[in-house]
N, C-alpha and C positions, 0 to 999 in steps of 0.2 A: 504494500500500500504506500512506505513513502517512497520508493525509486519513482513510482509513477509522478508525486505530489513535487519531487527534485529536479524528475525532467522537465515537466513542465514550469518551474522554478527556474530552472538555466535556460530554456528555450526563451522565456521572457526577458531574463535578463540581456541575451546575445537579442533578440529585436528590437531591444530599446537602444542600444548602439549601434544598430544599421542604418542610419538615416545616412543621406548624401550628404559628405562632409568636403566635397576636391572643391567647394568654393572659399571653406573655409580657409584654406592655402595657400591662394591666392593672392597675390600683393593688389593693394588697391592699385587701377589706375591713376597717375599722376594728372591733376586739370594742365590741359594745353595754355600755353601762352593766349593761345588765340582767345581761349573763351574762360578768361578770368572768374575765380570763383570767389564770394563775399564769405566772413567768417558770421557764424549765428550772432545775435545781440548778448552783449555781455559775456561773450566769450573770450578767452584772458588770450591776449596777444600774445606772451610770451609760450605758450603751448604749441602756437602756428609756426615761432620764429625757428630758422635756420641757427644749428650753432655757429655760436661765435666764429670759430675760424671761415667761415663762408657766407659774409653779409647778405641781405637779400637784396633780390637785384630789384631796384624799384621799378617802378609802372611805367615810367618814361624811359629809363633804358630799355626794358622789354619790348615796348612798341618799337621804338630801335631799332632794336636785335632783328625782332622779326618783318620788319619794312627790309632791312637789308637782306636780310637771308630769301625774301619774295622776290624782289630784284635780281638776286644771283642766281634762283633757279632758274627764272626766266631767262637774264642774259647769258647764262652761262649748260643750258640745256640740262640740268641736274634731275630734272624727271618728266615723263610725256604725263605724268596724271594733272588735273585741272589744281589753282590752288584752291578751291572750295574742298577740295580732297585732301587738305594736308592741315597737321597738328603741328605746332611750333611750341617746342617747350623750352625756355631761357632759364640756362645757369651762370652764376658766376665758375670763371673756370679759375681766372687769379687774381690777383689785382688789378692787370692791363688788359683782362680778356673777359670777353662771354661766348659763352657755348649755346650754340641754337639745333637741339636735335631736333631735324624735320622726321614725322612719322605719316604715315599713310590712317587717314582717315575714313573708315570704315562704315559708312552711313547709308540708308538706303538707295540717296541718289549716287551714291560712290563706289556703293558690291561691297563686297568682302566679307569678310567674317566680322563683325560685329564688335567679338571678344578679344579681336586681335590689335595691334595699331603696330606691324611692321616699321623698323627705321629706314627710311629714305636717305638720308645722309647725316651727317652731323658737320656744322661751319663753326672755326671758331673766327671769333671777330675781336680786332684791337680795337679800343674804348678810345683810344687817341685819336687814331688813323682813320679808321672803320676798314682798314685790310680784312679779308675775306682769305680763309684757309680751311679746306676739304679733309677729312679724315681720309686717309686712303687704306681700302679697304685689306687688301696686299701686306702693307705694311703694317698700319696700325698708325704712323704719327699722320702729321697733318702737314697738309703742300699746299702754297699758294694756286690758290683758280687761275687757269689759264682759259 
């Protein structure tokens, strides 16, 4: 009488940790430059902030960043997709630089997979200059656009 009252004891215990967990594991996606996200009311800035060693890059550089890096796709053929199709996410990379990873936007008018946002290229751009340099994929460092 109790093997039967056990198995069913274990049987419930093992269905109650069966639920689909592979979203749990997932890294959020990061907001694109493009489509700036607000933090809730009364939510403490310092919890959003970047540590210290990597200031945040303000809203006027990132527009910036990402006008130039629009520009360089276009002039410089960096991808046949539309830019309504493309994610610009702006980092500081050092103190003389920012990094603009362009990703592939995944939206109904765009195709793709939804859950995905592939990287298109990554530019890094001087804050002085506004020099323009390609990750080259080959290598790994970064070469001025030609």
């Amino acid at each position: 009488m109790t093997k039967p009252l056990l198995l069913a004891a274990l049987t419930a215990l093992a269905l109650a940790g069966c639920g689909r967990s592979d979203d749990a594991h997932k890294p959020a996606a990061p907001a694109p430059a493009s489509a700036p996200t607000a933090s809730a009311p009364g939510a403490s800035s310092a919890a959003n902030a970047p540590a210290a060693s990597a200031p945040a890059v303000s809203e006027a550089e990132q527009t910036k960043a990402v006008d130039l890096a629009r520009a360089a796709i276009d002039k410089y053929k960096l991808t046949t997709l539309p830019q309504e199709c493309l994610s610009f996410l702006v980092d500081r990379a050092d103190d003389t630089h920012n990094s603009v990873e362009v990703l592939e936007n995944h939206t109904p008018a765009c195709g793709g997979d939804p859950n995905t946002a592939p990287r298109v290229v990554t530019l890094l751009i001087d804050k002085n200059t506004g020099a323009l340099q390609k990750d080259d994929p080959a290598t790994g460092e970064y070469v001025p656009l030609k």
